[in-house]
C-alpha positions as CSV (number, residue, x, y, z in Angstrom):
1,X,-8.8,-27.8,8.1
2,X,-6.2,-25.3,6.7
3,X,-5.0,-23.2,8.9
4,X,-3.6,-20.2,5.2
5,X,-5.3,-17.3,5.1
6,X,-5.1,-15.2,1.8
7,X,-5.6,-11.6,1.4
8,X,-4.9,-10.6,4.6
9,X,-2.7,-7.3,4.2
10,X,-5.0,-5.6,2.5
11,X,-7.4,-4.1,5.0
12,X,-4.6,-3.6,8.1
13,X,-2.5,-1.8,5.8
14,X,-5.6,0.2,4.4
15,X,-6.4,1.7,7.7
16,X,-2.7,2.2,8.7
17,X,-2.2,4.7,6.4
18,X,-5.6,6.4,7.2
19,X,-4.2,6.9,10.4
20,X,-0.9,8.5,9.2
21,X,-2.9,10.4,6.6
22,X,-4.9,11.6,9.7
23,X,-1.6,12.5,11.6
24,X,-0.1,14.1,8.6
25,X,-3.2,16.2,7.9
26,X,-2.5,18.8,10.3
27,X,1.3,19.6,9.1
28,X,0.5,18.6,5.5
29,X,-2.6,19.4,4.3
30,X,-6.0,17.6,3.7
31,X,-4.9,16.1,0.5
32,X,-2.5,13.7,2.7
33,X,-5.0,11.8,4.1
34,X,-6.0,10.4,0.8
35,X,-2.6,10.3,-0.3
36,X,-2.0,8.1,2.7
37,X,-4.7,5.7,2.4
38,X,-3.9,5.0,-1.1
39,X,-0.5,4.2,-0.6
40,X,-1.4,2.1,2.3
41,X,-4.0,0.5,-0.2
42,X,-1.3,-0.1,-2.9
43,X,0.9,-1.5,0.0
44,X,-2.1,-4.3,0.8
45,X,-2.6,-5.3,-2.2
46,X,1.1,-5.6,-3.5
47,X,2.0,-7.9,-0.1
48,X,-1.4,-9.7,-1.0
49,X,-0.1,-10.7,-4.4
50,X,3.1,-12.1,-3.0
51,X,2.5,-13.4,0.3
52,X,-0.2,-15.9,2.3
53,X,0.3,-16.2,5.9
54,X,0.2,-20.3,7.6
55,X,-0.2,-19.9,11.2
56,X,1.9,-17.7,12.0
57,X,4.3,-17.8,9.2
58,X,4.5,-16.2,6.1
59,X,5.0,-17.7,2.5
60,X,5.8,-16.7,-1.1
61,X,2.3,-17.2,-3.1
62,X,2.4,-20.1,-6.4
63,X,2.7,-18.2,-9.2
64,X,-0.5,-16.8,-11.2
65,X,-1.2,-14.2,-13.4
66,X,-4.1,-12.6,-11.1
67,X,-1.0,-12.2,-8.8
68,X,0.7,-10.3,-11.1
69,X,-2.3,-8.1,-12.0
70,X,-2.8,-7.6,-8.5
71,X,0.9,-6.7,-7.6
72,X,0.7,-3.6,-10.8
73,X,-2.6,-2.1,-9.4
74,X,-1.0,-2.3,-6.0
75,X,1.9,-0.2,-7.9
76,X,-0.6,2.3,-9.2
77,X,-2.2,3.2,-6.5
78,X,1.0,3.7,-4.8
79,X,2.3,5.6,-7.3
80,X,-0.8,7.6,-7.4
81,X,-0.6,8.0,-3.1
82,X,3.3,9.4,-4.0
83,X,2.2,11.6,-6.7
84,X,-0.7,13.5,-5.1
85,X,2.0,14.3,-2.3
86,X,4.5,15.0,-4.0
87,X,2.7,17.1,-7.6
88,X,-0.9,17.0,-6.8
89,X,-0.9,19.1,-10.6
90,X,0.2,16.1,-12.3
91,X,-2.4,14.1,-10.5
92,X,-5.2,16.7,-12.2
93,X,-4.1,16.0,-15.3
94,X,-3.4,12.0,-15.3
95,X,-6.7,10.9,-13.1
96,X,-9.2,10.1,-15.8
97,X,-6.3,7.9,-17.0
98,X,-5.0,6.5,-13.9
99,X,-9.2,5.6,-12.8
100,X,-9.3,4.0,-16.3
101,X,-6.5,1.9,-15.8
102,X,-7.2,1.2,-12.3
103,X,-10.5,-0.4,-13.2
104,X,-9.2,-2.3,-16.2
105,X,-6.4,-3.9,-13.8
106,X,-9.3,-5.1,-11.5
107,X,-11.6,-6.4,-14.1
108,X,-8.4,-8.1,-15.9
109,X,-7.7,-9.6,-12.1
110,X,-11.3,-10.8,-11.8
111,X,-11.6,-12.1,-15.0
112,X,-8.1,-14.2,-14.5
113,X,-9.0,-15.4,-10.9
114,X,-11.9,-16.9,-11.9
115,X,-10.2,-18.7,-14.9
116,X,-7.5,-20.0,-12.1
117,X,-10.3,-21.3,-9.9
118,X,-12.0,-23.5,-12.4
């Protein structure tokens, strides 16, 4: 029995930055704790495209292109986290585009993890 486990950062990571978003919120704003969590989110599932943990040990993933798709809609929704902080007005103007993209990076991901499996 194999002791890997895949897809681990993505849920520890989530919630650590709901809990900075929550300690941010009162100097920062409300928009923070969104901010927060998606960066935290983009964090998971960047580290999740990369790494697998053995034991206790972590180690680089093989190479795939659902790794790759992963590791650029990790990238988005940090860059989306950094620019609701930083110009929430630009984030007005870009979300229809960033959601689009967002869901096309996941369905591409889907679509090429399930070609890897068979």
């Amino acid at each position: 029995m194999s002791n890997t486990k895949k897809h681990v950062f993505f849920l520890p990571l989530l919630f650590i930055g709901m809990g900075i978003g929550f300690i941010l919120q009162q100097y920062m704003g409300g928009s923070v704790f969104v901010a927060s969590m998606f960066i935290g989110m983009g964090l998971g599932f960047f580290l999740d495209s990369f790494l697998v943990v053995e034991g206790d040990k972590f180690h680089p993933r093989s190479f795939k292109n659902s790794h790759i798709v992963l590791s650029i809609l990790g990238i988005l929704f940090i860059f989306v986290g950094v620019i609701s902080i930083v110009n929430p007005a630009l984030l007005k103007h870009l979300w229809n585009y960033l959601i689009a993209i967002g869901f096309i990076l996941f369905g591409l991901y889907l679509l090429l993890r399930t070609g890897e499996q068979g």
